[in-house]
C-alpha positions as CSV (number, residue, x, y, z in Angstrom):
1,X,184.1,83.2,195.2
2,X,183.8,80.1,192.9
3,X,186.7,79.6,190.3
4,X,184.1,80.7,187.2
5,X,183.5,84.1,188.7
6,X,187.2,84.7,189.2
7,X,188.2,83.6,186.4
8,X,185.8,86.1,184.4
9,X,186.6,89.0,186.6
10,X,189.9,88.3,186.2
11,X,188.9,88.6,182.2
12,X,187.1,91.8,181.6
13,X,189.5,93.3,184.3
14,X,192.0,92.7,181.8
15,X,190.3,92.9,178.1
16,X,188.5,96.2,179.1
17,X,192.2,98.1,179.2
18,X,192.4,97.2,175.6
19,X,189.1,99.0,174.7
20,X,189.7,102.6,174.0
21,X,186.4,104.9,174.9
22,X,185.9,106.3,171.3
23,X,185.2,102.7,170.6
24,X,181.9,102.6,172.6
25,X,178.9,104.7,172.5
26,X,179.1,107.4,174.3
27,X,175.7,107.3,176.6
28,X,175.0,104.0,176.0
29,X,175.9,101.1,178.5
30,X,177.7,98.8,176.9
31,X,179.2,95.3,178.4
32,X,182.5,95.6,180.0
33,X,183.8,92.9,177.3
34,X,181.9,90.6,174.8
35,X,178.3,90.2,174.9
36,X,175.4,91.9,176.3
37,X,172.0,91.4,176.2
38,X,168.9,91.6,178.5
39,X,169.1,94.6,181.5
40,X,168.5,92.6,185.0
41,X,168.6,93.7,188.5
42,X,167.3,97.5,187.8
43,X,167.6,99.1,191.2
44,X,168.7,101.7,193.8
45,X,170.8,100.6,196.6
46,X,173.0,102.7,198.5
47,X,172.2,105.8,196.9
48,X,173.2,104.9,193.0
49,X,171.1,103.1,190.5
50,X,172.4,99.3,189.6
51,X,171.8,98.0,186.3
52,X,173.2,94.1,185.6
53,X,172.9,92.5,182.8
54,X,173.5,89.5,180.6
55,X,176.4,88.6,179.8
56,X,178.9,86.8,178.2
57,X,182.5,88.2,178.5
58,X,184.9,86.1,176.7
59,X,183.2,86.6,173.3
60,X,180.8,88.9,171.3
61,X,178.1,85.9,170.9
62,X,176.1,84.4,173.3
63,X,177.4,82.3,175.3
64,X,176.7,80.7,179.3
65,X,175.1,83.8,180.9
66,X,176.8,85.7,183.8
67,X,175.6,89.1,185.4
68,X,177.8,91.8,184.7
69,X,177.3,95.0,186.7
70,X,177.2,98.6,186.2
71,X,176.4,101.6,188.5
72,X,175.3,105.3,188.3
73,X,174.4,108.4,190.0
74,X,172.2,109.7,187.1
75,X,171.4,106.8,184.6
76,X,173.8,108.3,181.8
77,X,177.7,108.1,182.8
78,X,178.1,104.1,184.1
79,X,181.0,102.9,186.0
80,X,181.7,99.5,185.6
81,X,181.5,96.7,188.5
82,X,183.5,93.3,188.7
83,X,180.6,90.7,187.1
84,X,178.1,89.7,190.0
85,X,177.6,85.9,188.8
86,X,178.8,83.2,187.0
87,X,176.9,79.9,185.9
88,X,178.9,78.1,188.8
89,X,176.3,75.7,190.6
90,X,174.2,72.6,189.1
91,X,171.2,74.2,189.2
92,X,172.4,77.2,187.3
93,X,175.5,76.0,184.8
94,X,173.8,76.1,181.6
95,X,173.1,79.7,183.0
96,X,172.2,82.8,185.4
97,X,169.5,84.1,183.2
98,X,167.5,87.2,183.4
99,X,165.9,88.8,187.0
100,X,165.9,91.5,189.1
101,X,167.2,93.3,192.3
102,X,165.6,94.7,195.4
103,X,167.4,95.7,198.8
104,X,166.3,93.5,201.9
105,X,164.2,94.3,204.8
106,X,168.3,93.9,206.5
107,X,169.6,96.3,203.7
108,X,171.1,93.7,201.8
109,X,170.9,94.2,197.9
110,X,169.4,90.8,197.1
111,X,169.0,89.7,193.3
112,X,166.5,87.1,192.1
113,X,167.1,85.3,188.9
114,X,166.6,82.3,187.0
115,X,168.6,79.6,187.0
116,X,169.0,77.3,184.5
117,X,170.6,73.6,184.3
118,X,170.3,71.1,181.2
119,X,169.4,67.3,181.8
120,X,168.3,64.2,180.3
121,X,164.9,63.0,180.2
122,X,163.6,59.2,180.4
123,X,163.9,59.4,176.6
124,X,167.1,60.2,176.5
125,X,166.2,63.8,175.2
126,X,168.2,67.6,177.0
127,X,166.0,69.5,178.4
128,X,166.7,72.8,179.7
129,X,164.8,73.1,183.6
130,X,164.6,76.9,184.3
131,X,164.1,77.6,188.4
132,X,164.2,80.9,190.1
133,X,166.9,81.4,192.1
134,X,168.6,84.3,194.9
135,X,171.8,85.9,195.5
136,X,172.5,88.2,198.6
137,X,175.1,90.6,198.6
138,X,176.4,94.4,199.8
139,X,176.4,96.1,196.4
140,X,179.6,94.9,194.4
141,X,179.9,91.2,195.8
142,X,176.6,88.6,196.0
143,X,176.6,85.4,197.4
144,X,173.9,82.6,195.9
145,X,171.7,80.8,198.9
146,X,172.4,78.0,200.0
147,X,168.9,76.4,199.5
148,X,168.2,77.4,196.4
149,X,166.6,77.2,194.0
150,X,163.5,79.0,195.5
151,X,161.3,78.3,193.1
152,X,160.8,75.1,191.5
153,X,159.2,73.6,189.3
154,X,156.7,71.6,191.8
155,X,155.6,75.4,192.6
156,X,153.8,75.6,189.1
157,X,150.4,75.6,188.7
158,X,148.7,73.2,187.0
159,X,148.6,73.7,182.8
160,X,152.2,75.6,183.8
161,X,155.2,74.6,181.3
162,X,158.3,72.9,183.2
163,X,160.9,74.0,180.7
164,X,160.3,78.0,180.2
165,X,159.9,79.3,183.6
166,X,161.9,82.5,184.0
167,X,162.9,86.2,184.5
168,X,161.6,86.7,187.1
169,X,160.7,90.9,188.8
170,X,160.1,91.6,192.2
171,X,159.2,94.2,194.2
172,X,157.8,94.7,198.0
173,X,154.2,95.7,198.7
174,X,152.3,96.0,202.3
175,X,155.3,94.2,203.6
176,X,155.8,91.3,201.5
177,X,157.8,90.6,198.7
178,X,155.9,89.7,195.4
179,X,157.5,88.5,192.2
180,X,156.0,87.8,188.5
181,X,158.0,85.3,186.2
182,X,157.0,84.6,182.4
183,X,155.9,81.0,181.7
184,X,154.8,79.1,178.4
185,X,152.2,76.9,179.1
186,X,151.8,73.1,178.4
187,X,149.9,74.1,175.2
188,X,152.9,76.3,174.2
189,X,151.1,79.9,175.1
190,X,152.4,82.6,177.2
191,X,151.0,83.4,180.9
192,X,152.6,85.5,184.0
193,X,152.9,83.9,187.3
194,X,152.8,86.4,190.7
195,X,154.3,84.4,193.8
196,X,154.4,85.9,197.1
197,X,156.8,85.4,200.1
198,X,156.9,87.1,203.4
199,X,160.8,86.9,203.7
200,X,162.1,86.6,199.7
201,X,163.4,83.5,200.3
202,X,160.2,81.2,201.1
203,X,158.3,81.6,198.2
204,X,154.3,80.2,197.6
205,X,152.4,80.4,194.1
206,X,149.3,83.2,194.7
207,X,147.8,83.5,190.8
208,X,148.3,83.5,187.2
209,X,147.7,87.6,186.5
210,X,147.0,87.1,182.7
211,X,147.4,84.8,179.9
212,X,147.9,85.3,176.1
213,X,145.4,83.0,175.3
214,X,147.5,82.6,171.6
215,X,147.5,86.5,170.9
216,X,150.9,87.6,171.1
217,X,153.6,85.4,169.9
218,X,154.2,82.3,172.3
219,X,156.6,82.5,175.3
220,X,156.3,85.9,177.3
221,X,159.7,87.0,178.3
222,X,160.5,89.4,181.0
223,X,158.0,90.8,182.6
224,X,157.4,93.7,184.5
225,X,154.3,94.7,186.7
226,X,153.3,98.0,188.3
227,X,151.2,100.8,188.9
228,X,151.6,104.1,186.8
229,X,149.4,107.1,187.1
230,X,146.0,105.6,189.0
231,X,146.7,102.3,186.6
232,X,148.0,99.1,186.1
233,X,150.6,97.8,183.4
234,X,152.5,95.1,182.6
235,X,155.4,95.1,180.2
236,X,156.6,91.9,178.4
237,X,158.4,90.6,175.4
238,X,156.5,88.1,173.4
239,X,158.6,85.8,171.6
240,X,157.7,84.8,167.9
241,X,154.9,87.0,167.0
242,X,153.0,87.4,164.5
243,X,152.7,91.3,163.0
244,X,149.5,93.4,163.2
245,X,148.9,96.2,160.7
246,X,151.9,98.7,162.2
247,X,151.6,97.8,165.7
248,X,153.2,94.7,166.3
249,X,155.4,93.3,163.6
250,X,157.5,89.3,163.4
251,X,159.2,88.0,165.4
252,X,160.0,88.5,169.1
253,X,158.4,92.1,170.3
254,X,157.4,94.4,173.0
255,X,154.1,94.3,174.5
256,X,152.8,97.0,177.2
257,X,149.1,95.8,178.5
258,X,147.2,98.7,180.5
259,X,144.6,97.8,182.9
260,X,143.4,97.9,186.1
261,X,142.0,95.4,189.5
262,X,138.7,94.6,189.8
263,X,137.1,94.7,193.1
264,X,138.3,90.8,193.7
265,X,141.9,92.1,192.6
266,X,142.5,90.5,189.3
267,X,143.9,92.4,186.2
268,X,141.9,93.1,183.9
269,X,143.0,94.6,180.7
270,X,141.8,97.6,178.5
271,X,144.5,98.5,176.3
272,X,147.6,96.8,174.1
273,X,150.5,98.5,172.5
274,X,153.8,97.9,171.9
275,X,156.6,99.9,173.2
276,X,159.0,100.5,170.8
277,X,158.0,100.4,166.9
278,X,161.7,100.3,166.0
279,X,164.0,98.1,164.8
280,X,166.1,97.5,168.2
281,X,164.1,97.4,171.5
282,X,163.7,94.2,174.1
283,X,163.4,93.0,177.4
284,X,162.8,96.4,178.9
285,X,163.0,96.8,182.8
286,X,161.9,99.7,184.9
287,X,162.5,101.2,188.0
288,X,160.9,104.1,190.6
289,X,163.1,106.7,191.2
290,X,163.6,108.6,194.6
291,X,161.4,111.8,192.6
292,X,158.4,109.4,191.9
293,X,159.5,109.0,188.3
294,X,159.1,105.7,186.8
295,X,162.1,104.6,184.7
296,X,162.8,102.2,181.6
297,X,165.9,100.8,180.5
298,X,166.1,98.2,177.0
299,X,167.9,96.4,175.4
300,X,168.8,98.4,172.3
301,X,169.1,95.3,169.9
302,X,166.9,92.6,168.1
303,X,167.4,89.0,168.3
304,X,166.8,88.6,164.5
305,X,169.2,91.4,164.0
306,X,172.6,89.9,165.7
307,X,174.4,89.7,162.6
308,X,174.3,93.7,162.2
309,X,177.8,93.8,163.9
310,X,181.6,95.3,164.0
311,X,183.9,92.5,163.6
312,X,186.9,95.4,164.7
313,X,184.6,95.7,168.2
314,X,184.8,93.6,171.4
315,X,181.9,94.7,172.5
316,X,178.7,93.5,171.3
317,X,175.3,94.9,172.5
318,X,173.9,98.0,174.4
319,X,171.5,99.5,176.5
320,X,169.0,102.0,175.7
321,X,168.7,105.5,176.4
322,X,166.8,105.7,180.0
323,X,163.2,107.0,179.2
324,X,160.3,108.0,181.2
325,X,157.0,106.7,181.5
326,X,153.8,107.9,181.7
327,X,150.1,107.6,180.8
328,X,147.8,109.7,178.4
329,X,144.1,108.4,177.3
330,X,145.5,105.2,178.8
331,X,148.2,105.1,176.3
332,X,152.1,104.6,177.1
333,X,154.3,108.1,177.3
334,X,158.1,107.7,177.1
335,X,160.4,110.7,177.0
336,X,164.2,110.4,177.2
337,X,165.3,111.1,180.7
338,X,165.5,114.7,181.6
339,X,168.9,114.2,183.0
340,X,170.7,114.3,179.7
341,X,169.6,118.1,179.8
342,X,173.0,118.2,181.9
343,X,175.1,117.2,179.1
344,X,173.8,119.6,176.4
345,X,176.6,121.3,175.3
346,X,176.3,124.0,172.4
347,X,173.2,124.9,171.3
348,X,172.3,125.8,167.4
349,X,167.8,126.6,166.2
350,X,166.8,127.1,163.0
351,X,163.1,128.4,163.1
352,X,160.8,129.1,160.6
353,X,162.9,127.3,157.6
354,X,161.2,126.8,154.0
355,X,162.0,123.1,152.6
356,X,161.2,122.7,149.3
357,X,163.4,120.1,148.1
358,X,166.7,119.8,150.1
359,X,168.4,121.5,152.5
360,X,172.0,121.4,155.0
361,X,171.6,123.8,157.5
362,X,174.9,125.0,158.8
363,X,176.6,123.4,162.2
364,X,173.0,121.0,162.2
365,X,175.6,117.8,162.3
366,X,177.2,115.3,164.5
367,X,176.7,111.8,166.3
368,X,176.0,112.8,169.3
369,X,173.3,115.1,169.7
370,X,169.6,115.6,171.3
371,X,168.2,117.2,168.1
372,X,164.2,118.3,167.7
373,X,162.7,119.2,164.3
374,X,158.7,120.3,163.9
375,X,157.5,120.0,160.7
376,X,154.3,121.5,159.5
377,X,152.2,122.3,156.1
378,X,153.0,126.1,154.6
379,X,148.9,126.1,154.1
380,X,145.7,125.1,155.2
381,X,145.8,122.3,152.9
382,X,148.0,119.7,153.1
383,X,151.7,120.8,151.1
384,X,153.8,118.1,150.8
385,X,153.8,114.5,150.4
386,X,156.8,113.3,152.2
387,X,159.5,114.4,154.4
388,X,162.8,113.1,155.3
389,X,165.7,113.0,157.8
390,X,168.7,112.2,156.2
391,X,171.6,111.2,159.1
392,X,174.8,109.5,160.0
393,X,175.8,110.7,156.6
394,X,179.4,110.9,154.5
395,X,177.5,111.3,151.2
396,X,177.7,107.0,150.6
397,X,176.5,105.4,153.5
398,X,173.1,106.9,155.3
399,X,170.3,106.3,157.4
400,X,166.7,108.0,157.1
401,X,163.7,109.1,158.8
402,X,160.5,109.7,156.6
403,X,157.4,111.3,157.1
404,X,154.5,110.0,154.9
405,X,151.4,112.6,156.1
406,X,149.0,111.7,153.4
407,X,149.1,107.9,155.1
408,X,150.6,108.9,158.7
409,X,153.3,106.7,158.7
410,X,157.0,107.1,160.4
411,X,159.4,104.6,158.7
412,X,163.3,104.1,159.9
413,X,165.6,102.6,157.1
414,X,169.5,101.9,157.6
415,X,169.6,99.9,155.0
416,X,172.4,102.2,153.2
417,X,174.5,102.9,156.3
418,X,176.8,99.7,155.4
419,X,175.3,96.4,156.5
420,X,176.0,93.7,153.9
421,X,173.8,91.6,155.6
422,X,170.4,91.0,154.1
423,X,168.0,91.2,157.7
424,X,165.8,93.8,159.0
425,X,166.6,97.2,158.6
426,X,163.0,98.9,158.3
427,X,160.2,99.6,160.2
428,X,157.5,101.7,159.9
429,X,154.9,103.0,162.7
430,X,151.2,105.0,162.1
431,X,151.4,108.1,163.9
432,X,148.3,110.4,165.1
433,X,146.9,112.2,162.0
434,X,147.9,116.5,162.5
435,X,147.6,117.7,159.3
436,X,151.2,117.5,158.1
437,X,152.5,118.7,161.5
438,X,154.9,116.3,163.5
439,X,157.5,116.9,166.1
440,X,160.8,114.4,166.0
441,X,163.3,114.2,168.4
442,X,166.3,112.1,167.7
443,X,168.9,110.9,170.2
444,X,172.0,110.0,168.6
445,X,174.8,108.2,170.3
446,X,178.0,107.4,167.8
447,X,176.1,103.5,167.6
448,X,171.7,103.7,167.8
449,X,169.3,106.3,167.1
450,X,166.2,106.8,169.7
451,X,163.2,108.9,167.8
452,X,160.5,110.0,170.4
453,X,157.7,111.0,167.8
454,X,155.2,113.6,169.2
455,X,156.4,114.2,172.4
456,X,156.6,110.7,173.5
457,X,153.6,108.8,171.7
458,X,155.2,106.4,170.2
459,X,159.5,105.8,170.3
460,X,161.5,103.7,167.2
461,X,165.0,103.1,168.1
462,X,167.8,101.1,165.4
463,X,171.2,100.2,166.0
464,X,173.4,102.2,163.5
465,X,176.9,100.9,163.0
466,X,178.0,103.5,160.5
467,X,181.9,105.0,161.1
468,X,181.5,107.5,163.5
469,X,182.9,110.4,161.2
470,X,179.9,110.2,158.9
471,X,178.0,113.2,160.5
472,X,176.0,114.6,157.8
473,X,172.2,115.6,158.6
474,X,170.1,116.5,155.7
475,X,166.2,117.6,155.1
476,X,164.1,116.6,151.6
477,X,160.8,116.8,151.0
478,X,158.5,116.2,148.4
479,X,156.5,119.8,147.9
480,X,156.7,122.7,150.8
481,X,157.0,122.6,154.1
482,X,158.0,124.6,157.2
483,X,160.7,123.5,159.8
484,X,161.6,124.4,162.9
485,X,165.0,122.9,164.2
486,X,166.9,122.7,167.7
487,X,169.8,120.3,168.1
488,X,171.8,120.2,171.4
489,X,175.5,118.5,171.1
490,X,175.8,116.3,174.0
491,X,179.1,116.0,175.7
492,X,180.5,114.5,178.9
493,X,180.6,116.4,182.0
C-alpha cells in the first residue's frame, strides 16, 4: 500500500468519528469525509452491491481524486470501506478519475479507471494526458497493474482528442470484456469510444459508437452503454450545453440516447432525452441486478451549483436515490427503487381532499418521507390554474413544487430555503398534457428532494440544505381541485 493511500485511510478512519449520523442524510450516500462527486465502480461482487466514488477526503472541495468505497445489501443502508485508491503513481497523480468495476473471469473484483497525469508540452504549456488505467483486488483492497496504463493515448483513433480521454464502463459480452470511454475530439466535439479485450488487461480500439456531431454541449462525460427492454441506450453527461425549450437546459447535463444495431451492428439512434430535469443530477452509472432489474445511481449535485453548501458540514456531496429503469414508447422510465418499501414506517392518506386555496393536512410532515399526491380538476373543464407543493417548511425558509396545467409545466424553486448565493435554484420540465390530473411522488431525505412525476416519466431532483427541523408541507392552488394524498415516513431498519 503506497504512503498516499495510507495516509488517507488513516484520515477518514479518524475524521468520520467526529461526524454524528443526524449530520448526513439519512438514505443518501454520502463521502466518508470531504468531497464527493461522480459514482464509479457500480457493481456486485461477492454477494453486495459496490459503489466507489470520487473523492477527495481531506476537504469539502475538489481536490486530487481518490476512490472511496461503499457497500450494501440492498442499495439504501451503506457501510463504509477504507478508500480503494489514491493518485499514487506518475501516470495517475494529478488523479484516479472516474470508471467502473466488473469481477474477473478468476473472481477478482477488477476496477478500470482513468488515470490522469499533468506534463509540459514543447511549448512549455501543462497539459493534463488522461489514460485508462486497472486495479485488481478481493473486494476491500485493489492493487494497480503493473503495466499500466492500458489504454493510451496511441490507442486513439484518428480525429480522437489526446487530452479528454476518460471514464471509462465496462462490461463482459460473448466472453470478452468490452469498454466505452467519453472523448472530445480534435475539433472540440464529443464522441464514445468501445475497445475490446479478450483478458481486460490487453485492450484494442474496435469503433467509435456515436458522435455529437456539435449537438449536445462539447465533451461527453461518463458514459454508460446497454441493452434495456429489446433496445439499446446510452447514457452520458454532456458538458457545457446549450438549453432546448425544457428538455435540456446550460450548462453540463444529462443525456439518455435510445436506439438500436443495424444489421452491420452499429447504433443507430431514434430518441434523445435527458434524464433528470432537475436541478442536481450527473454522471449517472447503472448496474443489472441479480432479479434482471437495471439500476441507476447519480450524482445528486450540479457542477454550477457547488457553492449551495454547509460550512458547519464535513461532508460535501451525495448520491442519489437508486432508481429503476425501464422503457415506454421508447422513452426512459425511472422509479425509485422498490426496496425503500422496507423502510416505510407509519402510514397516513388523505383521499378525496377539496383545495381551494390552502391547506395543512394533519401528521402530512417531515423530512424523511416517500409521499404521493394525485391531483385532478373537480370538473370536466379545466378548474384551476396552478397548484403547489409547499415543503421543508418553518414558515420563513421553503422550497416548492408547482403545477402549471394550462401550459403543462413542473417547476422546482429553493430559492427561499436559505441560500444566499445568487446560482441556480429553478428548473422547470413540460410534462404530458391530462387535463389537470398529475401524480407526484416526492422522496425526501433531511438534504435533496427526488420528484418522480407520473409514475416515472420524467424525475427532477434538487439539493435542499434547509435545517432539518423545518418540516412543514403545505398545498395552494389557484381555483379547485381534488387531492388525493399518501405519505410513508421512512425510517431505518
Amino acid at each position: 500500500m503506497s504512503n498516499k493511500l495510507e495516509k488517507a485511510r488513516e484520515y477518514e478512519l479518524k475524521k468520520e468519528k467526529t461526524i454524528p449520523e443526524e449530520q448526513r442524510p439519512l438514505f443518501h450516500l454520502t463521502p466518508r469525509c470531504g468531497w464527493m462527486n461522480d459514482p464509479n465502480g457500480f457493481s456486485r461482487y461477492n454477494g453486495e452491491y459496490h459503489l466507489f466514488y470520487q473523492y477527495y477526503p481531506y476537504e469539502t472541495v475538489w481536490g486530487p481524486m481518490h476512490w472511496g468505497h461503499a457497500v450494501s445489501s440492498d442499495l439504501i443502508t451503506w457501510r463504509y470501506l477504507p478508500a480503494a485508491l489514491a493518485p499514487d503513481e506518475e501516470y495517475d497523480g494529478a488523479g484516479c478519475f472516474s470508471g467502473s468495476a466488473i469481477e474477473t473471469e478468476d473472481g477478482k473484483h477488477m476496477l478500470v479507471y482513468t488515470g490522469v497525469q499533468k506534463k509540459e508540452d514543447e511549448n512549455g504549456e501543462i497539459h493534463e494526458y488522461q489514460t485508462q488505467c486497472i486495479a485488481i483486488g478481493d473486494g476491500e483492497n485493489y492493487t494497480k497493474y503493473e503495466n499500466n496504463p492500458v489504454i493510451r493515448a496511441d490507442q486513439l483513433p484518428e480525429g480522437a482528442g489526446i487530452y479528454d480521454f476518460r471514464d471509462p464502463k465496462v462490461w463482459k459480452e460473448d466472453g470478452k470484456y468490452y469498454l466505452v470511454v467519453g472523448n472530445k475530439t480534435e475539433d472540440k466535439d464529443g464522441q464514445i469510444l468501445q475497445y475490446v479485450s479478450e483478458d481486460g488487461i490487453n485492450w484494442k480500439f474496435e469503433k467509435v459508437v456515436i458522435k455529437n456531431n456539435h449537438r449536445f454541449g462539447v465533451m461527453w462525460e461518463c458514459p454508460d452503454y446497454f441493452e434495456l427492454d429489446e433496445k439499446q441506450l446510452l447514457l452520458t453527461s454532456p458538458q457545457d450545453m446549450l438549453p432546448e425549450e425544457l428538455e435540456f437546459h446550460n450548462g453540463n447535463g444529462t443525456l439518455c440516447v435510445i436506439g438500436s444495431f443495424d444489421k452491420d451492428g452499429n447504433f443507430c439512434e431514434e430518441n434523445c432525452q435527458a434524464i433528470d430535469y432537475g436541478i442536481d443530477f450527473y454522471a449517472p452509472q447503472t448496474i443489472l441486478a441479480p432479479d434482471g432489474r437495471r439500476l441507476m445511481i447519480g450524482w445528486m449535485q450540479n457542477w454550477d451549483t457547488c457553492g449551495i453548501r454547509r460550512d458547519d458540514f464535513p461532508w460535501f456531496g451525495q448520491m442519489s436515490f437508486p432508481r429503476e429503469i425501464s422503457l415506454s414508447n421508447n422513452k426512459l422510465i425511472q422509479r425509485p427503487a422498490r426496496e425503500i418499501e422496507n423502510y416505510y414506517g407509519k402510514r397516513i392518506s388523505r383521499q378525496n381532499v377539496l383545495i381551494s386555496d390552502s391547506a395543512s393536512l394533519s401528521s402530512i410532515e417531515g423530512r424523511c418521507i416517500d409521499m404521493n399526491v394525485r391531483v385532478r380538476s373537480t370538473e370536466t373543464d379545466l378548474s384551476y390554474n396552478k397548484f403547489e407543493i409547499r415543503f421543508a417548511d418553518n414558515g420563513k425558509a421553503y422550497s416548492t413544487i408547482e403545477y402549471d396545467p394550462t401550459q403543462n409545466i413542473v417547476k422546482i424553486d429553493r430559492k427561499h430555503s436559505g441560500s444566499r448565493r445568487a446560482i441556480v435554484h429553478q428548473r422547470r420540465c413540460k410534462v404530458a398534457n391530462n387535463k389537470g390530473e398529475i401524480n407526484l411522488r416526492l422522496i425526501l431525505d433531511r438534504y435533496s428532494m427526488e420528484l418522480f412525476i407520473n409514475d416515472g416519466e420524467q424525475v427532477m431532483s434538487m439539493v435542499v440544505l434547509t435545517d432539518v427541523k423545518a418540516e412543514g408541507i403545505s398545498f395552494r392552488c389557484q381555483g379547485e381541485l381534488l387531492m388525493d394524498v399518501t405519505m410513508h415516513e421512512l425510517e431505518r431498519a
